[in-house]
C-alpha positions as CSV (number, residue, x, y, z in Angstrom):
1,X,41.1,76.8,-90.8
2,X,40.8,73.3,-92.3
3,X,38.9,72.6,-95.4
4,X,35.6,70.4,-94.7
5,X,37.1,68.3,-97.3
6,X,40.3,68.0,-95.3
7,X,38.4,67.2,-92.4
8,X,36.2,64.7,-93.6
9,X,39.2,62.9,-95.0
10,X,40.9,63.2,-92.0
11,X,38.0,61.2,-90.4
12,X,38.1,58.4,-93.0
13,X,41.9,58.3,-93.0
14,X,41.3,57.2,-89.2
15,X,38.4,55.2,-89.6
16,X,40.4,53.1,-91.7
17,X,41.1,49.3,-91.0
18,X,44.0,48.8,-93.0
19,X,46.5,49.1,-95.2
20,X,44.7,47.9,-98.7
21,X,41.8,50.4,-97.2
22,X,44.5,53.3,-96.6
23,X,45.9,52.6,-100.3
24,X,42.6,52.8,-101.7
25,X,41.6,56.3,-100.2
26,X,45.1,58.0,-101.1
27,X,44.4,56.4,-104.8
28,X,41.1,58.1,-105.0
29,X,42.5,61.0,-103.6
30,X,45.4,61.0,-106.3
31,X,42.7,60.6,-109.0
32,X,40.9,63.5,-108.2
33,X,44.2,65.3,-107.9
34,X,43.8,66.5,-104.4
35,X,47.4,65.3,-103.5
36,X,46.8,68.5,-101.1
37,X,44.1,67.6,-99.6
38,X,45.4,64.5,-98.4
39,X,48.6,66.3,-97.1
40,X,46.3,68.5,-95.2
41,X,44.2,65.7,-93.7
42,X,47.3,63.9,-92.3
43,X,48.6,67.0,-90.8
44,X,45.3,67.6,-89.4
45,X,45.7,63.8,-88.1
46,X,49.1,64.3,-86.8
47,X,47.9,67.9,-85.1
48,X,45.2,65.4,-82.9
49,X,47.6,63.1,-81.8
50,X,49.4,65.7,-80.5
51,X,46.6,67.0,-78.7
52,X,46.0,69.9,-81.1
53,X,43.0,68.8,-83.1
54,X,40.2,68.2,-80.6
55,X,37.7,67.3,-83.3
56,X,39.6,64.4,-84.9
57,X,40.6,61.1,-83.2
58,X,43.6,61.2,-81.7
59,X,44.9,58.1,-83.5
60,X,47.8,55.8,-81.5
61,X,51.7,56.3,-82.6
62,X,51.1,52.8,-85.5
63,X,47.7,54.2,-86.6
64,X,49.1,57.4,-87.0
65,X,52.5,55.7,-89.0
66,X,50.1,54.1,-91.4
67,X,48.7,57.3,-92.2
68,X,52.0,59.3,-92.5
69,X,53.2,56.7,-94.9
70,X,50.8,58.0,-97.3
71,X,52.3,61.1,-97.4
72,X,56.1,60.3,-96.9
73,X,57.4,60.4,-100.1
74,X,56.0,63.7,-101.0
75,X,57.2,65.6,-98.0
76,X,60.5,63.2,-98.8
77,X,60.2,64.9,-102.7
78,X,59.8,68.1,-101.1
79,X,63.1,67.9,-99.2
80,X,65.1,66.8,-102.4
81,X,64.0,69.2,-104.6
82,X,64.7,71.9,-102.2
83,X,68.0,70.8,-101.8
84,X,68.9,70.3,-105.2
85,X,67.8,74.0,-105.6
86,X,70.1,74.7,-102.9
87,X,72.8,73.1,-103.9
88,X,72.9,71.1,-100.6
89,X,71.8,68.2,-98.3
90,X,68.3,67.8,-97.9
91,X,66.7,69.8,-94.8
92,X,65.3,66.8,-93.0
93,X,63.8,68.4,-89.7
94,X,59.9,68.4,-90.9
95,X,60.8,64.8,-91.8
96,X,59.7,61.5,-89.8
97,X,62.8,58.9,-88.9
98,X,61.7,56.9,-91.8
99,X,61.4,59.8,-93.9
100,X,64.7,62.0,-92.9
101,X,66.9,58.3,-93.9
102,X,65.2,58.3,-97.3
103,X,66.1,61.8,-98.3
104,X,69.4,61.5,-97.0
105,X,69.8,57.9,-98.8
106,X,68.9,59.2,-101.7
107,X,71.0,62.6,-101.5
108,X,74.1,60.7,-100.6
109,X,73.6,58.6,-104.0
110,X,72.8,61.0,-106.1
111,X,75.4,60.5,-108.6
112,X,75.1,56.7,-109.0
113,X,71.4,57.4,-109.3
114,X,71.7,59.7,-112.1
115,X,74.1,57.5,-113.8
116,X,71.8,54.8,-113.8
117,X,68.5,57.1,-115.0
118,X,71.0,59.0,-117.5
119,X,71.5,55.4,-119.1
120,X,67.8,54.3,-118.6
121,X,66.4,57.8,-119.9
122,X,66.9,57.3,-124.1
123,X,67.5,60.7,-125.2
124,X,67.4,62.6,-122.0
125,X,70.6,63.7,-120.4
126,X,69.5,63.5,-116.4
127,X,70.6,67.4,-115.9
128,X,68.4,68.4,-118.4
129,X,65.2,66.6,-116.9
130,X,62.8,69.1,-115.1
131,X,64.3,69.2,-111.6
132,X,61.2,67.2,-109.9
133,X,61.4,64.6,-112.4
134,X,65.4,64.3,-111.5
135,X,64.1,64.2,-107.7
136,X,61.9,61.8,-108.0
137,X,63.3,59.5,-110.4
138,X,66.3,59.3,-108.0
139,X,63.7,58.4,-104.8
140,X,62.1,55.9,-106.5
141,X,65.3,54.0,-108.1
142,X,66.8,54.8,-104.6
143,X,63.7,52.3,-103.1
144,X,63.7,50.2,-105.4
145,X,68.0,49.4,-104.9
146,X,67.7,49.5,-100.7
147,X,63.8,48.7,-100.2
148,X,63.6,45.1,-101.5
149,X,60.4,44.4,-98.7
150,X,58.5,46.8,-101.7
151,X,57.5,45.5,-104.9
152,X,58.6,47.3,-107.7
153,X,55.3,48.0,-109.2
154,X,54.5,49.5,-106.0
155,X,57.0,51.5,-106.1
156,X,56.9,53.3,-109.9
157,X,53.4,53.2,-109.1
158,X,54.2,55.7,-106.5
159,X,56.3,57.8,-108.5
160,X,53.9,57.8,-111.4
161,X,51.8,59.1,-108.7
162,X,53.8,62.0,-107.2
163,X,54.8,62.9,-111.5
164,X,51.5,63.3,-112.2
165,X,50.8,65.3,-109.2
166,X,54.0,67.9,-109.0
167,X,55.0,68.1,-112.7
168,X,53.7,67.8,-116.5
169,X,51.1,66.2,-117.8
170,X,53.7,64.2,-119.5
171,X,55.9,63.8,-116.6
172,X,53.9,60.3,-115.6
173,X,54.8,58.4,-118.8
174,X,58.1,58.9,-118.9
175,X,58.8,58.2,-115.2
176,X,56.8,54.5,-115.5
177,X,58.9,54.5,-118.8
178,X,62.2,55.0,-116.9
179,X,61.8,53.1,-114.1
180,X,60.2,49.9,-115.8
181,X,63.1,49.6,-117.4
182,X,65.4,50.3,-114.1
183,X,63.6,47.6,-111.9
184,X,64.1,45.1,-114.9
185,X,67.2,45.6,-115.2
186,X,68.1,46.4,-111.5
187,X,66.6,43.6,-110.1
188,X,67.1,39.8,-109.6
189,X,64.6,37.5,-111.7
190,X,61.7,37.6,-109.7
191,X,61.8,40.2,-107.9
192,X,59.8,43.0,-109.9
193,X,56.7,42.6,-108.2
C-alpha cells in the first residue's frame, strides 16, 4: 500500500508543467531526504500509465519520461553498485533505454574513470573509496565526458545529491570536491556550465 505521502507527490509530479517545476519538487524532496519517497511516487506514476494505478493520472509516454528522469540516475547508481559487488556487468533489465546505456557506458569505462577520479581524488586511492562513492563518482564523470547537452554544474549537482542521499554525511563534499575539479579540467573553456 502506498504512502499518502507517495501519493500526494505522485499527484504533484503529474500536475507538473515543466521541467524547472519537476527540478524544483525532486530538490525539495532531496532536502527533506525523502529520496524514497520520490522513488516510490514515480513508480506509483509509472504503475498508472500502465493501467495499474487507477487513482493517479495516467500520464502520456513524454510526461511520464520527464518524470523517470528524476529518478534515473539512482536506479542507474543502484545497478552499478550492485555490479561492482558482483564483480560483473550491471543488471540493466529494471532499467529504461536511457538508463540501461548509462550503466553500461559507465561499466564499460570503468577503468579510465577511475584513473581519472584516482588522480582527481588528493589522498584517496579510488579502491579504497566507499563503494557508492566509487559508483557514483564514475556516473557522474561518465556524464560529464559523453553528455555535453548537460551542464556540468548540473551534473555534480546531481551527484552531490545521490552522496548525500546513499552514503556519509561527508560523502557530499568530497564528491563536489572531486568532480569540480574533473569538469575543469575535463572540459573545454566554456563548457562547465
Amino acid at each position: 500500500m502506498p504512502s499518502a505521502d507517495a501519493v500526494a507527490l505522485a499527484r504533484a509530479l503529474a500536475a507538473a508543467a515543466s521541467d524547472p517545476e519537476l527540478a524544483a519538487l525532486a530538490r525539495a524532496e532531496a532536502e527533506a531526504d525523502a529520496t524514497a519517497r520520490l522513488r516510490e511516487a514515480v513508480d506509483l506514476l509509472r504503475a498508472a500509465a500502465g493501467g495499474g494505478g487507477a487513482s493517479l493520472p495516467a500520464l502520456d509516454a513524454e510526461a511520464l519520461g520527464r518524470v523517470t528522469r528524476l529518478v534515473r540516475r539512482d536506479e542507474v547508481l543502484e545497478a552499478l553498485y550492485e555490479a561492482e559487488a558482483r564483480s560483473q556487468a550491471p543488471d540493466t533489465s529494471a532499467l529504461d533505454v536511457a538508463g540501461a546505456a548509462l550503466a553500461q557506458g559507465v561499466w564499460a569505462e570503468r577503468e579510465e574513470l577511475d584513473a581519472a577520479i584516482g588522480a582527481a581524488a588528493r589522498d584517496w586511492r579510488v579502491e579504497r573509496l566507499a563503494a557508492v562513492d566509487r559508483a557514483l563518482l564514475r556516473l557522474a564523470l561518465w556524464e560529464l565526458r559523453h553528455r555535453p547537452e548537460l551542464a556540468a554544474a548540473v551534473v555534480i549537482s546531481e551527484a552531490v545529491r545521490l552522496a548525500r542521499a546513499y552514503s556519509t554525511e561527508r560523502s557530499g563534499a568530497f564528491v563536489n570536491g572531486v568532480l569540480g575539479g574533473l569538469a575543469r579540467g575535463a572540459l573545454p573553456a566554456g563548457e562547465g556550465g
